[in-house]
PDB file of N, CA, C and O in Angstrom:
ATOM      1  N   UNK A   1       8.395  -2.117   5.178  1.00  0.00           N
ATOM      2  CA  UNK A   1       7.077  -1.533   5.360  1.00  0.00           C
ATOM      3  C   UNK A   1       6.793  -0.507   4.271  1.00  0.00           C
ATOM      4  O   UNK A   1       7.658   0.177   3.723  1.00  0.00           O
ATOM      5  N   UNK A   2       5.629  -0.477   4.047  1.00  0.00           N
ATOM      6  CA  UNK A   2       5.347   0.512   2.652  1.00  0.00           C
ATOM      7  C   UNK A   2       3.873   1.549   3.550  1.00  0.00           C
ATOM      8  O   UNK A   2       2.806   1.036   3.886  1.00  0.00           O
ATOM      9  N   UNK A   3       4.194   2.822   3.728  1.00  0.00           N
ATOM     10  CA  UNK A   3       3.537   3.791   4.313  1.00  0.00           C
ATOM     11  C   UNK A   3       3.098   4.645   3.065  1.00  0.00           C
ATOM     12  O   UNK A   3       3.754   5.078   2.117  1.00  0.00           O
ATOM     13  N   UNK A   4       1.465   4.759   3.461  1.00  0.00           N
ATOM     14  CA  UNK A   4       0.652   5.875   2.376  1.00  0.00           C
ATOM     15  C   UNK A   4       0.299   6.614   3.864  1.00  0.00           C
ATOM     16  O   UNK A   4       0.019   6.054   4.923  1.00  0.00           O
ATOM     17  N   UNK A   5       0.417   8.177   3.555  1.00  0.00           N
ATOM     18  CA  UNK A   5      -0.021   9.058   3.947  1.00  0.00           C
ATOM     19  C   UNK A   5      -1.555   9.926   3.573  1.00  0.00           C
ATOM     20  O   UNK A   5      -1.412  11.130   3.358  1.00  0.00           O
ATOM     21  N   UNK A   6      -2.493   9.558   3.520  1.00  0.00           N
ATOM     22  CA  UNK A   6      -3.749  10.076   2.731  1.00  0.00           C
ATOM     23  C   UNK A   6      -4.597  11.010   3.396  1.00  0.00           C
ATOM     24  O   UNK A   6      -5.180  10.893   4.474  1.00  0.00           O
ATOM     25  N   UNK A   7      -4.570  12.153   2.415  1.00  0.00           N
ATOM     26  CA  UNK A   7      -5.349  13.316   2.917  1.00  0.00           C
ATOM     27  C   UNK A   7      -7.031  13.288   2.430  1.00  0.00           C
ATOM     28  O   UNK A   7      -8.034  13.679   3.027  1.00  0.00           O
ATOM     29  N   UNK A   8      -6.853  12.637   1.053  1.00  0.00           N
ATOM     30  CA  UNK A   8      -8.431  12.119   1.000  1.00  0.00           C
ATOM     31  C   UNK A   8      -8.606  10.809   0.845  1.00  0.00           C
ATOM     32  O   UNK A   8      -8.143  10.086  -0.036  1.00  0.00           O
ATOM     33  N   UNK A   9      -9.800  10.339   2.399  1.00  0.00           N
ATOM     34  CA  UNK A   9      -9.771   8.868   2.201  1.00  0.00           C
ATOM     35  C   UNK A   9     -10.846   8.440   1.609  1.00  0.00           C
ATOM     36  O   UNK A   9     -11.994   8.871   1.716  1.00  0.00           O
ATOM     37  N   UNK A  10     -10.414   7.511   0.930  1.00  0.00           N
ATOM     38  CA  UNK A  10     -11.634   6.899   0.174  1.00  0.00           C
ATOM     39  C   UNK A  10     -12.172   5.277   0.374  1.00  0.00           C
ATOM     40  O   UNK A  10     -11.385   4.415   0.766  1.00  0.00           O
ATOM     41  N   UNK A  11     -13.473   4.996   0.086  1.00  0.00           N
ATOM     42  CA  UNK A  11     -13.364   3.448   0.056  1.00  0.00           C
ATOM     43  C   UNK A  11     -12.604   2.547  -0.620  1.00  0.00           C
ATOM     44  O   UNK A  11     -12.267   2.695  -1.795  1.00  0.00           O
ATOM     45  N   UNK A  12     -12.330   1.662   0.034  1.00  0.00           N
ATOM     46  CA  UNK A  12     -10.948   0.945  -1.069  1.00  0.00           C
ATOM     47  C   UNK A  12     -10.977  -0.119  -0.888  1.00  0.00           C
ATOM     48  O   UNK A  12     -11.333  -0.647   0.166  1.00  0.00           O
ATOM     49  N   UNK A  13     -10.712  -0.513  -1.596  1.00  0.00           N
ATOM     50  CA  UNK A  13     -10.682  -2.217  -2.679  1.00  0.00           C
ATOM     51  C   UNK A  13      -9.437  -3.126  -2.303  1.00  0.00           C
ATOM     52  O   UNK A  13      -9.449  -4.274  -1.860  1.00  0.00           O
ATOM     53  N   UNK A  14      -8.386  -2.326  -2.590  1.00  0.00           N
ATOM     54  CA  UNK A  14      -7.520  -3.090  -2.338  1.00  0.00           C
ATOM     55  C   UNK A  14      -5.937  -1.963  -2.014  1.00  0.00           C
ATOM     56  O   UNK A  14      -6.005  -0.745  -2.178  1.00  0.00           O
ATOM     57  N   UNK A  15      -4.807  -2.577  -1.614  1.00  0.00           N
ATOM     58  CA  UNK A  15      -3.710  -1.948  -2.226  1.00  0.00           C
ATOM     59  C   UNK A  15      -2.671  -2.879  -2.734  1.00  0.00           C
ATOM     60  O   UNK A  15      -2.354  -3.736  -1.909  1.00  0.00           O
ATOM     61  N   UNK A  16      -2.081  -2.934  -3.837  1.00  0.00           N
ATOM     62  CA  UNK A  16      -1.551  -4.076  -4.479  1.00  0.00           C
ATOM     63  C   UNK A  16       0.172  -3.641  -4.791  1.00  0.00           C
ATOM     64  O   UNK A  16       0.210  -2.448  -5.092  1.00  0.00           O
ATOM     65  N   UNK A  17       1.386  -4.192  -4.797  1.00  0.00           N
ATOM     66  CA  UNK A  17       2.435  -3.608  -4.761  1.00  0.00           C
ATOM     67  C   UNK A  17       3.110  -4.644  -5.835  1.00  0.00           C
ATOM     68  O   UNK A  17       2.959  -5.852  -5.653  1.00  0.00           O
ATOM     69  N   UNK A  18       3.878  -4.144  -6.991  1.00  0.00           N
ATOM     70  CA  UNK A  18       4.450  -5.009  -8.196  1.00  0.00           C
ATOM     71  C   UNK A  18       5.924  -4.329  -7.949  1.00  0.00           C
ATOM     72  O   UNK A  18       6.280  -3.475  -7.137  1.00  0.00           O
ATOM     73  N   UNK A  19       6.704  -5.102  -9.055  1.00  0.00           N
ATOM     74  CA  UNK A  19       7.882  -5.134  -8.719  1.00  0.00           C
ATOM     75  C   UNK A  19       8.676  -4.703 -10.807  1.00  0.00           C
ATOM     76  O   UNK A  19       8.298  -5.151 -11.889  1.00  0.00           O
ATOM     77  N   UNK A  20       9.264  -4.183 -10.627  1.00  0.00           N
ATOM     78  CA  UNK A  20       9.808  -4.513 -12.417  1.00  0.00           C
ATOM     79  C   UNK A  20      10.794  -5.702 -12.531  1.00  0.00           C
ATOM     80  O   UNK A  20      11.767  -5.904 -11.805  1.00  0.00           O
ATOM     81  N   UNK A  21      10.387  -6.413 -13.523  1.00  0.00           N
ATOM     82  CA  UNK A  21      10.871  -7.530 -13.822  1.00  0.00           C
ATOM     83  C   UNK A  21      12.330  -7.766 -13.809  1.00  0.00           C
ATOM     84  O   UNK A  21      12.822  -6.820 -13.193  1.00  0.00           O
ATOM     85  N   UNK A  22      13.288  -8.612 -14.212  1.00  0.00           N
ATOM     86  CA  UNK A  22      14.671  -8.434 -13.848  1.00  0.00           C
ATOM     87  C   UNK A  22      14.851  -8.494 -15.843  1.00  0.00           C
ATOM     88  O   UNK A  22      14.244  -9.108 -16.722  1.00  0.00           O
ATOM     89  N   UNK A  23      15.948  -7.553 -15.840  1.00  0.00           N
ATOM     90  CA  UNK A  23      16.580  -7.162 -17.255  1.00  0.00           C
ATOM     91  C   UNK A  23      15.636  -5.886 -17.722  1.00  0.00           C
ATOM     92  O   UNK A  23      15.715  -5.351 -18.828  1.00  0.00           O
ATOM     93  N   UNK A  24      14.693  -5.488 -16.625  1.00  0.00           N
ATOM     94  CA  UNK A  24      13.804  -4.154 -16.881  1.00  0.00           C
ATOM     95  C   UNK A  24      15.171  -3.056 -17.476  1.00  0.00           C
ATOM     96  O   UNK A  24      16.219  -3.166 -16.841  1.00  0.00           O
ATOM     97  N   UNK A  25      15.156  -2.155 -18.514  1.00  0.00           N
ATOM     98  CA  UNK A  25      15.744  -1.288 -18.971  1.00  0.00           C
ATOM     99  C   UNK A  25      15.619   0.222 -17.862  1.00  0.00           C
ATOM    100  O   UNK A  25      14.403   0.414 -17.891  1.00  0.00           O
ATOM    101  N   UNK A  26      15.844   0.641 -17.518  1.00  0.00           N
ATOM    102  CA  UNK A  26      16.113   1.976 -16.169  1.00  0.00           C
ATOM    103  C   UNK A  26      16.135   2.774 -17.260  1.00  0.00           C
ATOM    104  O   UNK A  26      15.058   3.370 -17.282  1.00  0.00           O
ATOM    105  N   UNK A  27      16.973   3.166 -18.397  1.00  0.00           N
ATOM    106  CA  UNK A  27      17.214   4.240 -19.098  1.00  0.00           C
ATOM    107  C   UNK A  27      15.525   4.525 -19.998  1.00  0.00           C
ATOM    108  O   UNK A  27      15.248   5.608 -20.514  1.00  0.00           O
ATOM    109  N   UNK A  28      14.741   3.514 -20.009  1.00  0.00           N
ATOM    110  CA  UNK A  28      13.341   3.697 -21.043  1.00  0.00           C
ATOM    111  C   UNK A  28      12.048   3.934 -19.954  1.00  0.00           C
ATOM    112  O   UNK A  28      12.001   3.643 -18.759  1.00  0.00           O
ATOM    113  N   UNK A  29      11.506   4.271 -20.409  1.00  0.00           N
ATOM    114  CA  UNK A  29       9.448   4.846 -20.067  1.00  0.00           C
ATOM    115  C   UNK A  29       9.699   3.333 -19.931  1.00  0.00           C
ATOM    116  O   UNK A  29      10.111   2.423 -20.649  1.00  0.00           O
ATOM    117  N   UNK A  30       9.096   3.554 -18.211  1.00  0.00           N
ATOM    118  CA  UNK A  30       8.478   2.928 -17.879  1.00  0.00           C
ATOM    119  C   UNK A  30       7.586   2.153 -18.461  1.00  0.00           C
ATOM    120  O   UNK A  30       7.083   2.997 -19.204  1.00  0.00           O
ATOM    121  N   UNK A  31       6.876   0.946 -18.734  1.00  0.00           N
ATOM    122  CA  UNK A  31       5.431   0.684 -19.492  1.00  0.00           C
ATOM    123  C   UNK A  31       5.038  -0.825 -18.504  1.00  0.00           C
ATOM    124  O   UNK A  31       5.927  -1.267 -17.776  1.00  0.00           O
ATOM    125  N   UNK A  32       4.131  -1.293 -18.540  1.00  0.00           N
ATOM    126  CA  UNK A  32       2.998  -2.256 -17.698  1.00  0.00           C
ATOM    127  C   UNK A  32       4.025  -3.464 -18.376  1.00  0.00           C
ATOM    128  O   UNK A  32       4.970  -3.722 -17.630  1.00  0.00           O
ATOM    129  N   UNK A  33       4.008  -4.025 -19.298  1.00  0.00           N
ATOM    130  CA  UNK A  33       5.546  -4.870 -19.832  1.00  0.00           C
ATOM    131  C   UNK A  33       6.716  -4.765 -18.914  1.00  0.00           C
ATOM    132  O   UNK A  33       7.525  -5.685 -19.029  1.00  0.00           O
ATOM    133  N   UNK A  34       6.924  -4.054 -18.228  1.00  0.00           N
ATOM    134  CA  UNK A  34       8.225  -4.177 -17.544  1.00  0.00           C
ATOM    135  C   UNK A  34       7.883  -4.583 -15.919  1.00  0.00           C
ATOM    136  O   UNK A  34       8.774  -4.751 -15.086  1.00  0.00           O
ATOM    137  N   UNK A  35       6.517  -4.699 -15.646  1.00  0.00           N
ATOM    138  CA  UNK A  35       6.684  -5.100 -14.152  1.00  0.00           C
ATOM    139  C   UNK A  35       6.109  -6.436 -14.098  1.00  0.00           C
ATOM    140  O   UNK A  35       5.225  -6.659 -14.924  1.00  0.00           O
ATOM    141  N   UNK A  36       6.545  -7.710 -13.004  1.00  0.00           N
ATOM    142  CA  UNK A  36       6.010  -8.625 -13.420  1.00  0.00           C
ATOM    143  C   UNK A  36       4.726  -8.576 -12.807  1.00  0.00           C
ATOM    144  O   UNK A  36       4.472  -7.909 -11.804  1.00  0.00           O
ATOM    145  N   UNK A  37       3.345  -9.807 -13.871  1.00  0.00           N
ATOM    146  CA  UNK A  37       2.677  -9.420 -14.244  1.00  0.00           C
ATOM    147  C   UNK A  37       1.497  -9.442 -12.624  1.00  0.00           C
ATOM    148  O   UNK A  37       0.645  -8.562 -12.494  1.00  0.00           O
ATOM    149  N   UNK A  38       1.690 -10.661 -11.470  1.00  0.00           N
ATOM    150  CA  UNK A  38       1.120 -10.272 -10.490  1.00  0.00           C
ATOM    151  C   UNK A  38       1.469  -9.454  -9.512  1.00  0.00           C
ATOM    152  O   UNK A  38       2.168  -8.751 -10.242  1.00  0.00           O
ATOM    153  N   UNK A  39       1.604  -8.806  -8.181  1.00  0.00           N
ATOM    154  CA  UNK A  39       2.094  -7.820  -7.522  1.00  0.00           C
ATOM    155  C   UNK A  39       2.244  -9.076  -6.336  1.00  0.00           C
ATOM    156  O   UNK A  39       1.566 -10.088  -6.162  1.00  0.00           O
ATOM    157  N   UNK A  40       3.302  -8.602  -5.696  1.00  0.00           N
ATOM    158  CA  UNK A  40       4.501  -9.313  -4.683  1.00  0.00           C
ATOM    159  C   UNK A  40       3.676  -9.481  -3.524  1.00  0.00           C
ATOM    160  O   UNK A  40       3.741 -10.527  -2.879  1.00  0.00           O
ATOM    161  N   UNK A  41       2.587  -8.160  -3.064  1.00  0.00           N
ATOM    162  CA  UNK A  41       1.949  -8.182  -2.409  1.00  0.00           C
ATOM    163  C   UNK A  41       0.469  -7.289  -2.128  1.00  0.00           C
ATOM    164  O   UNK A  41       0.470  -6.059  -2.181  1.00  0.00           O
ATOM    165  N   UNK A  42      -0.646  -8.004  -1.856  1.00  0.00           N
ATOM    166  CA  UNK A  42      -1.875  -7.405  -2.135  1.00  0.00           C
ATOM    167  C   UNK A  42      -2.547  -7.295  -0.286  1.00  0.00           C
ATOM    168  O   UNK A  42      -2.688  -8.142   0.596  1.00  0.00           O
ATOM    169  N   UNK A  43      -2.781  -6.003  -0.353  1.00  0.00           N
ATOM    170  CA  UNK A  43      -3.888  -6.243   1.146  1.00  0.00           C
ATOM    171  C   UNK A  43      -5.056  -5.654   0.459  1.00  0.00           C
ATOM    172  O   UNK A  43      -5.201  -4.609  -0.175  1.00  0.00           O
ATOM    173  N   UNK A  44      -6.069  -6.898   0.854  1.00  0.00           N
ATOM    174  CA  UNK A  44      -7.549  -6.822   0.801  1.00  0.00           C
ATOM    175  C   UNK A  44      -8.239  -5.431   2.079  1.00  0.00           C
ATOM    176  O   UNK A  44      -7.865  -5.368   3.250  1.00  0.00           O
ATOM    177  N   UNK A  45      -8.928  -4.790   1.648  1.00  0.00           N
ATOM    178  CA  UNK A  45      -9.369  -3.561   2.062  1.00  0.00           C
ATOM    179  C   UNK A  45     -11.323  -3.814   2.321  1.00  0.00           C
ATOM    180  O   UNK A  45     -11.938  -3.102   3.114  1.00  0.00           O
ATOM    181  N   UNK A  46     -11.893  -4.731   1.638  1.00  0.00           N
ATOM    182  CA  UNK A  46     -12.935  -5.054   1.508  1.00  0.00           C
ATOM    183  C   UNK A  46     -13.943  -3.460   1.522  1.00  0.00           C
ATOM    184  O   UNK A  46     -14.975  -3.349   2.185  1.00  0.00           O
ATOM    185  N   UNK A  47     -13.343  -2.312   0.619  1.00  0.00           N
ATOM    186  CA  UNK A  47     -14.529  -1.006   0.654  1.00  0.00           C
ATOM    187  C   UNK A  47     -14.541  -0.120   1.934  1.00  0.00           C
ATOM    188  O   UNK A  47     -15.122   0.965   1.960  1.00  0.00           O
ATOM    189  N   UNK A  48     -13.719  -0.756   3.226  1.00  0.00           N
ATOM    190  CA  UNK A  48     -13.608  -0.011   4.306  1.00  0.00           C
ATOM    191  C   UNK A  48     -12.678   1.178   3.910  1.00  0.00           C
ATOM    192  O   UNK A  48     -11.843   1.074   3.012  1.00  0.00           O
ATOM    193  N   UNK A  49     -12.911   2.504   4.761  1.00  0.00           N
ATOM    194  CA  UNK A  49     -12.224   3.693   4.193  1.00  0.00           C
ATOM    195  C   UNK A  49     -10.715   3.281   5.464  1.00  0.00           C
ATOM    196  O   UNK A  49     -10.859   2.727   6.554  1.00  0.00           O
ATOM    197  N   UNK A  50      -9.326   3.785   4.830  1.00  0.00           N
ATOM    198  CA  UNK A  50      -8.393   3.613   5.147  1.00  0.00           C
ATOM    199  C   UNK A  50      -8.013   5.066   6.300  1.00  0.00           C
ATOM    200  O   UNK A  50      -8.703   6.080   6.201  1.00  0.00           O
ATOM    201  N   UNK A  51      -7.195   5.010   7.044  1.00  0.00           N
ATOM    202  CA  UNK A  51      -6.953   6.158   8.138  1.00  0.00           C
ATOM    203  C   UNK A  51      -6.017   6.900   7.385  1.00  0.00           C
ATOM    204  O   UNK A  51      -5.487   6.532   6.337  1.00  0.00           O
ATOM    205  N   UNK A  52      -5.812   8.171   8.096  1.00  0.00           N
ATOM    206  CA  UNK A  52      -4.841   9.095   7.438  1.00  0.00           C
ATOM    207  C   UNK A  52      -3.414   8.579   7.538  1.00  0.00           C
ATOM    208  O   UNK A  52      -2.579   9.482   7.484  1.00  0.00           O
ATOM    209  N   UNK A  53      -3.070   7.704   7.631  1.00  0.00           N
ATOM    210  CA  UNK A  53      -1.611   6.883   7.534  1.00  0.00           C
ATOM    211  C   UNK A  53      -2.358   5.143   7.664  1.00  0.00           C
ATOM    212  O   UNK A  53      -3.038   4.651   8.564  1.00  0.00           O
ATOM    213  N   UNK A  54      -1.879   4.566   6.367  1.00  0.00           N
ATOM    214  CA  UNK A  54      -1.946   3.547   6.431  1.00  0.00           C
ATOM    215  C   UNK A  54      -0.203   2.793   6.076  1.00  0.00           C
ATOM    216  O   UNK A  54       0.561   3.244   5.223  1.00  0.00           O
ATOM    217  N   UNK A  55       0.141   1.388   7.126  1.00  0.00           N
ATOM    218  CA  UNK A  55       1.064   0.907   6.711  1.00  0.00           C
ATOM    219  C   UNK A  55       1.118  -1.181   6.536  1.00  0.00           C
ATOM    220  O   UNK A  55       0.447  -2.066   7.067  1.00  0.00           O
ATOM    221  N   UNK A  56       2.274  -1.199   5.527  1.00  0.00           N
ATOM    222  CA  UNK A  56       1.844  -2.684   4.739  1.00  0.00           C
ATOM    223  C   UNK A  56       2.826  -3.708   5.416  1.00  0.00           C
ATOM    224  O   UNK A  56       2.863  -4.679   4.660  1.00  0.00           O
ATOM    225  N   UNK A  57       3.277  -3.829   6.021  1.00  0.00           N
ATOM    226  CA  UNK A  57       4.506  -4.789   5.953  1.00  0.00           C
ATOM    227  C   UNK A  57       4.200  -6.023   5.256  1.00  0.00           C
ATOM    228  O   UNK A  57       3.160  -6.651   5.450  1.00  0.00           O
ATOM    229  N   UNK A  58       5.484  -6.510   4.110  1.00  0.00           N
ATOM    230  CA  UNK A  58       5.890  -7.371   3.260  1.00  0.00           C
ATOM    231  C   UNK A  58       7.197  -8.108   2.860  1.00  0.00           C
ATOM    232  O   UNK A  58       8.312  -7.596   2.958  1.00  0.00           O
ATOM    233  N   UNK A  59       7.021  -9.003   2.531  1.00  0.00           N
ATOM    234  CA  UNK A  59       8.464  -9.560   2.083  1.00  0.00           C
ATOM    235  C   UNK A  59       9.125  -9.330   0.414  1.00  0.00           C
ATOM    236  O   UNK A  59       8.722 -10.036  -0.511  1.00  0.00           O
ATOM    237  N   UNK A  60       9.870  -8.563   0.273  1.00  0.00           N
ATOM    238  CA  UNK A  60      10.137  -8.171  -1.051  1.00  0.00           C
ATOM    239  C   UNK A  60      10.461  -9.646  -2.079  1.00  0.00           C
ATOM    240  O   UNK A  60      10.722 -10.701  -1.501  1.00  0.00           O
ATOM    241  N   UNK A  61      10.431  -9.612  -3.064  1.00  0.00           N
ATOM    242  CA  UNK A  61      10.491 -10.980  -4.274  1.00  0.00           C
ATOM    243  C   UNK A  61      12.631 -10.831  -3.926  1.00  0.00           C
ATOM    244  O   UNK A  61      13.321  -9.887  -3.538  1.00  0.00           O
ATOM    245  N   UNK A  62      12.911 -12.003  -4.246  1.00  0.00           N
ATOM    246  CA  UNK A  62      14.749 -12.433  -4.467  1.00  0.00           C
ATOM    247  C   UNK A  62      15.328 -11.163  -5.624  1.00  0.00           C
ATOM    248  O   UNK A  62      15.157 -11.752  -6.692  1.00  0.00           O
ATOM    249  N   UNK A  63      15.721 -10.218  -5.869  1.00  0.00           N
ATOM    250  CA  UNK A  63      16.062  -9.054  -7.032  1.00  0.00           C
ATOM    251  C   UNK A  63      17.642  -9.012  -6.777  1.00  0.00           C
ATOM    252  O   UNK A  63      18.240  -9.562  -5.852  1.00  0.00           O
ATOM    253  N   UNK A  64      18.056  -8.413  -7.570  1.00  0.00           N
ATOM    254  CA  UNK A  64      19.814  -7.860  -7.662  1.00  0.00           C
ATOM    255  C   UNK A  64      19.742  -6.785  -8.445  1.00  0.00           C
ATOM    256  O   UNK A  64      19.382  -6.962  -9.609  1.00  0.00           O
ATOM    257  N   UNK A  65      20.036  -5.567  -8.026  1.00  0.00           N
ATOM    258  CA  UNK A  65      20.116  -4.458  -8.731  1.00  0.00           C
ATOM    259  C   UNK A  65      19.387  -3.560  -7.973  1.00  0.00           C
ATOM    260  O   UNK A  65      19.099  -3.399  -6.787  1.00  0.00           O
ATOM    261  N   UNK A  66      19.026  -2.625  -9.845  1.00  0.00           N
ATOM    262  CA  UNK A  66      18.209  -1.495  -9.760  1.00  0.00           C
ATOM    263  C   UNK A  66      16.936  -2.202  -9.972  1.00  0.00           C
ATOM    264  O   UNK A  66      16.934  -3.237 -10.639  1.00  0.00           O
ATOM    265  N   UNK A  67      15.503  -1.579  -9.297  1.00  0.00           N
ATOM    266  CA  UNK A  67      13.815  -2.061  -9.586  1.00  0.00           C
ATOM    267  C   UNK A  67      13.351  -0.677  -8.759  1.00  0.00           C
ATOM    268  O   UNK A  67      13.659   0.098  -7.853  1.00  0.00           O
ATOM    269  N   UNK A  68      12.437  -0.969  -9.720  1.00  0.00           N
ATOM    270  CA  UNK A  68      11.063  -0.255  -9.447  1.00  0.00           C
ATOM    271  C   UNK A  68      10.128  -1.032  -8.933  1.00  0.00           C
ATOM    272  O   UNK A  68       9.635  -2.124  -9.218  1.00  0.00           O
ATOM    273  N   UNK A  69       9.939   0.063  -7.815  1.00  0.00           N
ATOM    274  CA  UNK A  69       8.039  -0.645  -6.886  1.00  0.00           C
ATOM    275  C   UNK A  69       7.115   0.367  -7.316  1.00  0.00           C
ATOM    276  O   UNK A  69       7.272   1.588  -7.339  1.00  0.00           O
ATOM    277  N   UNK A  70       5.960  -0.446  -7.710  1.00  0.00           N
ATOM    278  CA  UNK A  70       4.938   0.138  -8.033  1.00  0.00           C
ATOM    279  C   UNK A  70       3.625  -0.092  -7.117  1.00  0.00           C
ATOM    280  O   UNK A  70       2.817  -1.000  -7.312  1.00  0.00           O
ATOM    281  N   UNK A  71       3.536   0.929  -6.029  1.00  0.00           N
ATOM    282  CA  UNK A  71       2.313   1.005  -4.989  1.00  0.00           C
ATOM    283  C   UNK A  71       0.873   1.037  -5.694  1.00  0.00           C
ATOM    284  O   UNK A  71       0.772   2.065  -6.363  1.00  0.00           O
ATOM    285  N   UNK A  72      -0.187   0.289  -5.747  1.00  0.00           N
ATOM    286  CA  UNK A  72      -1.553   0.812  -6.135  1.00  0.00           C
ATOM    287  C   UNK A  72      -2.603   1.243  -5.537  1.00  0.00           C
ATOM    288  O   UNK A  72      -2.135   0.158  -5.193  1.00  0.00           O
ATOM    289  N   UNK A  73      -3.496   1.649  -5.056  1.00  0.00           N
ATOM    290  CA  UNK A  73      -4.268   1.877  -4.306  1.00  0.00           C
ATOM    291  C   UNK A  73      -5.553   2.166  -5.266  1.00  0.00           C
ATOM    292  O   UNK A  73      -5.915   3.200  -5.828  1.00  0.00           O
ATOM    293  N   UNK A  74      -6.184   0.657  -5.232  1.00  0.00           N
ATOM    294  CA  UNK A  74      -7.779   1.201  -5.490  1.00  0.00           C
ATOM    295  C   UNK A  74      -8.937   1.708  -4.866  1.00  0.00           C
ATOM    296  O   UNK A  74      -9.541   1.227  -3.907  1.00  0.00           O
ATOM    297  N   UNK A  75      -9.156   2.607  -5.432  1.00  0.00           N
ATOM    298  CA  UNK A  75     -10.910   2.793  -4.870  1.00  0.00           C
ATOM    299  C   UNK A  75     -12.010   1.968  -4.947  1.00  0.00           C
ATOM    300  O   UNK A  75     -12.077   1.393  -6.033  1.00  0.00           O
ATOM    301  N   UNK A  76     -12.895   1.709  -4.176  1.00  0.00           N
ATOM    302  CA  UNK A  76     -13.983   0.768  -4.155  1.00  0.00           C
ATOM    303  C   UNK A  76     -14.831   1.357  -5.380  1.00  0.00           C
ATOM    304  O   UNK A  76     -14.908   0.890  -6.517  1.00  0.00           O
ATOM    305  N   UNK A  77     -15.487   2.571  -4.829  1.00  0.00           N
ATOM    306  CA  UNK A  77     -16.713   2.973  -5.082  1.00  0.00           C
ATOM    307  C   UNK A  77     -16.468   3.939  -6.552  1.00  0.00           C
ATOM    308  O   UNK A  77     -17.167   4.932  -6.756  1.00  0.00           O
ATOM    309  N   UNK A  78     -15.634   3.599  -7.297  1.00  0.00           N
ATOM    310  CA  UNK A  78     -15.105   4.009  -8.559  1.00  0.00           C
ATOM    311  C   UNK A  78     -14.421   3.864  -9.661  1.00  0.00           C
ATOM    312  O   UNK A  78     -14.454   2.646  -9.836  1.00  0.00           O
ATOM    313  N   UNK A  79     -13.875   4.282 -10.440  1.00  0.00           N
ATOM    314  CA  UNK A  79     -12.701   3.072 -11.516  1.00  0.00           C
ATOM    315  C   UNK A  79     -11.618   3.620 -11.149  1.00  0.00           C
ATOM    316  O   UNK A  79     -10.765   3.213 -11.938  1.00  0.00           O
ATOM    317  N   UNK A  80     -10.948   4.606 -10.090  1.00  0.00           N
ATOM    318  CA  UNK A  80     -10.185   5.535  -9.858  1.00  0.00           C
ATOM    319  C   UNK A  80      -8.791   4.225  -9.406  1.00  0.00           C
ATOM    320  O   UNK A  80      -8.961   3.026  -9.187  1.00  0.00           O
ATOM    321  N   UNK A  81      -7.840   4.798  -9.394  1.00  0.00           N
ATOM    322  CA  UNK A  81      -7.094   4.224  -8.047  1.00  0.00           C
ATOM    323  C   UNK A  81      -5.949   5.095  -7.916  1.00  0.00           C
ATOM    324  O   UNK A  81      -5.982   6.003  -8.747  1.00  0.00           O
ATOM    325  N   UNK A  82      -4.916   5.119  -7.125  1.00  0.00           N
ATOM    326  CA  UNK A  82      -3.487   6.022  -6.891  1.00  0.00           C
ATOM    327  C   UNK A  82      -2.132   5.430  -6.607  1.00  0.00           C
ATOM    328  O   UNK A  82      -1.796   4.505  -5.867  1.00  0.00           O
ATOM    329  N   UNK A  83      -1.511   6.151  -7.331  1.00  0.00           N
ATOM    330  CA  UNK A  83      -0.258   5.248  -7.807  1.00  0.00           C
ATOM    331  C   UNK A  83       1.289   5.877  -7.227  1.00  0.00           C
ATOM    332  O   UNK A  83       1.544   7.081  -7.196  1.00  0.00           O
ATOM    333  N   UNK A  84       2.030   5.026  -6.883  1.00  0.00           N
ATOM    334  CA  UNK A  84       3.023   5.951  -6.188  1.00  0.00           C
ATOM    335  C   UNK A  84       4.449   4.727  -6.523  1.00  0.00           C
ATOM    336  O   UNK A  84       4.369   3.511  -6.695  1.00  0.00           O
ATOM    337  N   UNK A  85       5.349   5.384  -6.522  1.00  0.00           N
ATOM    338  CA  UNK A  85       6.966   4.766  -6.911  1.00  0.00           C
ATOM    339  C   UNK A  85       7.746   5.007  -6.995  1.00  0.00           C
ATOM    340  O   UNK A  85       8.160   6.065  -7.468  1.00  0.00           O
ATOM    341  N   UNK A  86       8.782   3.445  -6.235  1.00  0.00           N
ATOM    342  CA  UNK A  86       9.845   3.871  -5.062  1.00  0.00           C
ATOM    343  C   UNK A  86      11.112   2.842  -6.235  1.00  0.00           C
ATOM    344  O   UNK A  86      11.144   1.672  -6.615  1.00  0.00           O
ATOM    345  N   UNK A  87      11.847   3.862  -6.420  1.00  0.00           N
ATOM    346  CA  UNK A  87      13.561   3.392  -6.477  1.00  0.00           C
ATOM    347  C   UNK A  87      13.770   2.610  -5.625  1.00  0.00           C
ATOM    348  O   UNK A  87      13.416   2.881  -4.478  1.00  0.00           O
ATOM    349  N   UNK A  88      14.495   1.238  -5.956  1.00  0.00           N
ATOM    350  CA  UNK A  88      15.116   0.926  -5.055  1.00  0.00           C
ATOM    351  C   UNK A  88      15.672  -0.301  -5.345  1.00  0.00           C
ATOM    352  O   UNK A  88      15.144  -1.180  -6.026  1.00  0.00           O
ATOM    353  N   UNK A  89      17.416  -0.362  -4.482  1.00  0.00           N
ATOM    354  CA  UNK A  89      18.433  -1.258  -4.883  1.00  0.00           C
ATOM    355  C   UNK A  89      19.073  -1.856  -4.094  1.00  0.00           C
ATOM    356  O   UNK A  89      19.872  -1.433  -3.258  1.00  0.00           O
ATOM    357  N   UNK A  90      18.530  -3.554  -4.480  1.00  0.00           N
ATOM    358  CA  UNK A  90      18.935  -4.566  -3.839  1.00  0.00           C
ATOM    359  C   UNK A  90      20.068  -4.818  -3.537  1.00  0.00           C
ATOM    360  O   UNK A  90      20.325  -5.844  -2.908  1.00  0.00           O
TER     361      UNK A  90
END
C-alpha cells in the first residue's frame, strides 16, 4: 500500500508510481533515465479533490535488490504536481 498524507488538497489528475530500472546506479543523481519509462501503477483521480489521507494498493514490478519508488501526484487545475520517494529492497 502506498499512503499520502495531505494537508493541502488539491484537484487531481492522477497519482502515478514508477520504479528505477534494474542496473540503476544508487551511488549517482538520480535522473528521469533511470526509472522505467511507464509507472507500475496509475490511479485515475478524474479532478476530484483527494481526503486528508489517501491510500493505493498495488502489485510491485518482479526487482532484486536496491530501487527506488517514485510517488507522483498531479494536480488537475495546474502544471503543479508532488513528488515523494521510498527506498526499497527486494
Amino acid at each position: 500500500n502506498f499512503t499520502w498524507r495531505i494537508t493541502a488538497r488539491h484537484a487531481t489528475t492522477d497519482f502515478r508510481y514508477y520504479i528505477t530500472k534494474d542496473g540503476w546506479d544508487p551511488t549517482k543523481p538520480l535522473t528521469r533515465a533511470d526509472l522505467d519509462p511507464q509507472p507500475f501503477l496509475t490511479v485515475p483521480f478524474g479532478g476530484r479533490l483527494p481526503g486528508s489521507t489517501v491510500t493505493h494498493a498495488g502489485v510491485l514490478p518482479q526487482k532484486a535488490g536496491r530501487h527506488l519508488i517514485l510517488g507522483v501526484w498531479t494536480i488537475a487545475d495546474t502544471g503543479n504536481a508532488f513528488y515523494a520517494c521510498s527506498d526499497v529492497r527486494f
